[in-house]
C-alpha positions as CSV (number, residue, x, y, z in Angstrom):
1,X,63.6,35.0,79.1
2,X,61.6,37.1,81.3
3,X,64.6,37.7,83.8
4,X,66.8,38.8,81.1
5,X,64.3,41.3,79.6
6,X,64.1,42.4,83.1
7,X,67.6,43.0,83.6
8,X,68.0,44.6,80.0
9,X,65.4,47.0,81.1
10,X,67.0,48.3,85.0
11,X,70.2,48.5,83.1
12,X,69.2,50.5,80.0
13,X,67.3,52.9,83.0
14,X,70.5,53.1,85.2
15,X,72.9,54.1,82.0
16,X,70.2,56.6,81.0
17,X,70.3,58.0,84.9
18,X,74.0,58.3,84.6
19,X,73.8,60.3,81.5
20,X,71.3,62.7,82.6
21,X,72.8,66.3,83.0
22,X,73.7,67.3,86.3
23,X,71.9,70.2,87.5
24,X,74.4,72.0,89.6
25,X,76.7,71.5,86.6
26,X,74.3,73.5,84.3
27,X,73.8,76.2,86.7
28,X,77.9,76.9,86.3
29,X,77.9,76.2,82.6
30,X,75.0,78.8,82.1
31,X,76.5,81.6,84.9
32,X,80.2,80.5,82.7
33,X,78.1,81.7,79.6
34,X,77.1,85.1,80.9
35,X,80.1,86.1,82.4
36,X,82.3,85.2,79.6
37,X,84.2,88.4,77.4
38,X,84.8,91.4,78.3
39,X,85.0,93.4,81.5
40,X,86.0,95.8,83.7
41,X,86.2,96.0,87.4
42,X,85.0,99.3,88.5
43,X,84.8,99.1,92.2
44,X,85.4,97.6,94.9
45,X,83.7,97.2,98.2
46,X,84.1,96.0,101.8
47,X,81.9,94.1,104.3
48,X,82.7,93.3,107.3
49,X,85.5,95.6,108.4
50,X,85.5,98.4,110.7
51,X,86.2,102.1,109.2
52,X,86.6,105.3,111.6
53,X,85.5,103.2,114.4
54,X,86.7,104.5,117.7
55,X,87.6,101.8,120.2
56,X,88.9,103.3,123.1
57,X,91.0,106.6,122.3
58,X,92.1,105.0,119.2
59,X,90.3,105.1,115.6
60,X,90.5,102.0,113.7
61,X,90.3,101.4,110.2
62,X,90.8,97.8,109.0
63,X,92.2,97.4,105.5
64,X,93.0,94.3,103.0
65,X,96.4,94.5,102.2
66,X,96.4,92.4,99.7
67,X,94.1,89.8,97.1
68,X,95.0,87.1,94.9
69,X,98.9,87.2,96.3
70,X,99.6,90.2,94.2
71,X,98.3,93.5,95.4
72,X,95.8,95.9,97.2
73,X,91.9,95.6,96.4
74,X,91.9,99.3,95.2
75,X,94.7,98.3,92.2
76,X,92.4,96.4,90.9
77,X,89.8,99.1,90.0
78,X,89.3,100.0,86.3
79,X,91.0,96.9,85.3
80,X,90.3,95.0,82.1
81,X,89.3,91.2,82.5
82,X,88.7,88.7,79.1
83,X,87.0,85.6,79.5
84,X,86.9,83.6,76.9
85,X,84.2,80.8,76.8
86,X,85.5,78.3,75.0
87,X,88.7,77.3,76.3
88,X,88.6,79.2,80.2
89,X,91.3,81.3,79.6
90,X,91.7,84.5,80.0
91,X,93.6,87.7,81.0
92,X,93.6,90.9,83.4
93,X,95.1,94.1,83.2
94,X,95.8,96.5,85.1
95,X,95.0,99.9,84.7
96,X,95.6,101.9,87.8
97,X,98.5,104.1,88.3
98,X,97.9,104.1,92.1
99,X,101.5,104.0,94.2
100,X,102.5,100.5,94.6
101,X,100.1,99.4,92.1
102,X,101.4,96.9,89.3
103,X,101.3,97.3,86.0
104,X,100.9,94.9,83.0
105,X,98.3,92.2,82.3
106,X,98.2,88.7,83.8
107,X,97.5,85.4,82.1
108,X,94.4,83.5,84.3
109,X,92.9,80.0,83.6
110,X,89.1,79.9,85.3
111,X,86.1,78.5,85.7
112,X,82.7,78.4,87.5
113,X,81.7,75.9,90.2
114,X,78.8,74.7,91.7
115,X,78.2,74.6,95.6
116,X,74.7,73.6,96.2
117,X,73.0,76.4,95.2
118,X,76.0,79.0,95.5
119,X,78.2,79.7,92.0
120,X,81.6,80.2,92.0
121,X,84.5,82.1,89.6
122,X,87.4,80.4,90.3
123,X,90.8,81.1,88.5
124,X,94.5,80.8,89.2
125,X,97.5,82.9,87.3
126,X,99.4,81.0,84.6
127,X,101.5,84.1,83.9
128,X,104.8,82.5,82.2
129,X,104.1,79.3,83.3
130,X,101.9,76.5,82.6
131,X,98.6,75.6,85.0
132,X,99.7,72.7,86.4
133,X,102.5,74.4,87.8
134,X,100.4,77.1,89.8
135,X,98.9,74.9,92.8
136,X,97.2,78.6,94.6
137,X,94.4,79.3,93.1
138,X,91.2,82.0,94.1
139,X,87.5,81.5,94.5
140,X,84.7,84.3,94.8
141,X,81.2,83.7,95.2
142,X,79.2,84.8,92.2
143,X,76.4,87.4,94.2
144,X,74.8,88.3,90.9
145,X,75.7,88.3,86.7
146,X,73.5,89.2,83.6
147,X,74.4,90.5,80.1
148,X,75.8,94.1,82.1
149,X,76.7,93.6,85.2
150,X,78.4,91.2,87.6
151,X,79.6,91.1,91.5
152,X,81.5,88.6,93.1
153,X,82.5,88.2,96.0
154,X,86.1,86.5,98.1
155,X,85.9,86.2,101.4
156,X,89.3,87.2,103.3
157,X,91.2,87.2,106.0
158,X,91.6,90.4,107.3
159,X,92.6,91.7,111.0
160,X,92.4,88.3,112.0
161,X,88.9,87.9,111.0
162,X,86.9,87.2,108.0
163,X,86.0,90.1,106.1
164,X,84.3,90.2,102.3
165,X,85.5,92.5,99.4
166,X,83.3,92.5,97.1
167,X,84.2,93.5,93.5
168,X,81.7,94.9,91.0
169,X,82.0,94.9,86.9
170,X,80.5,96.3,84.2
171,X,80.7,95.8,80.4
C-alpha cells in the first residue's frame, strides 16, 4: 500500500512539472504582448558596414541591397506595421515613394521566439497565399520594446560579410 502511495505521489509531481509554464515561453508571450498593434518604422540603421572608407585609392561604401526578399532597407522607412495579438497576423505597408520602392501593403503571419535569453520577431509573407505555402521566412532579434518604442535587429549578409540593419519603430 505504501509503494503505491509512493508511486501516486512521484507521478502526480512529475505531471505537475510538465505543466509548469516555461519560462523562455513567457518571456516571448510577454515581448508578443508589447509589441502587438500598431507601428511604424521610422528608421533604419546599419552596423557593421563600411561607409566613405578609403581602401587604397578607392572609397568604399557597402550597402544592403535588399531585406526580406523584396526590397532595399531604406523602402521600408515610414512604413505602417499591425500586429494583431490574438491571432499573429498582421500587415505592412509601404509608404515610401523612393525610386524602385514598392508600393501596397503585405499580408505577414509572426511570432516571437525564445533563444536562451535573446527574443525574436519572426514572420513570413502570406500575401495571396496561404502560410504553409511560404517556406522563407525572417527573424530579427528583438534589442529593446516597451509601450513606445521598439528596435529589432536582422543580421545580413552583406559584401560577403555579416552586417546588422537595425530597424527602429515608434507608435
Amino acid at each position: 500500500m505504501k509503494k503505491g502511495i509512493l508511486i501516486a505521489g512521484i507521478s502526480a509531481i512529475a505531471l505537475l512539472g510538465s505543466c509548469a509554464s516555461n519560462p523562455s515561453a513567457k518571456v516571448a508571450n510577454e515581448t508578443g504582448k508589447v509589441v502587438r498593434g500598431s507601428w511604424t518604422l521610422t528608421s533604419v540603421d546599419y552596423s557593421g558596414l563600411a561607409k566613405n572608407k578609403i581602401e587604397g585609392n578607392v572609397k568604399v561604401n557597402e550597402s544592403v541591397s535588399k531585406v526580406f526578399d523584396t526590397a532595399s532597407p531604406q523602402c521600408y522607412e515610414g512604413s505602417t506595421w499591425s500586429l494583431v495579438q490574438n491571432n499573429k497576423k498582421g500587415t505592412y505597408t509601404f509608404n515610401n515613394s523612393g525610386a524602385g520602392c514598392p508600393q501596397g501593403t503585405a499580408n505577414i503571419i509572426w511570432d516571437m521566439q525564445q533563444d536562451g535569453s535573446t527574443t525574436y520577431f519572426i514572420f513570413k509573407d502570406v500575401t495571396g497565399i496561404k502560410a504553409k505555402q511560404n517556406t522563407a521566412g525572417y527573424k530579427m532579434r528583438v534589442s529593446s520594446a516597451n509601450e513606445n518604442t521598439m528596435t529589432l535587429v536582422q543580421d545580413v549578409k552583406a559584401d560577403g560579410k555579416i552586417a546588422q540593419v537595425i530597424y527602429n519603430f515608434q507608435r
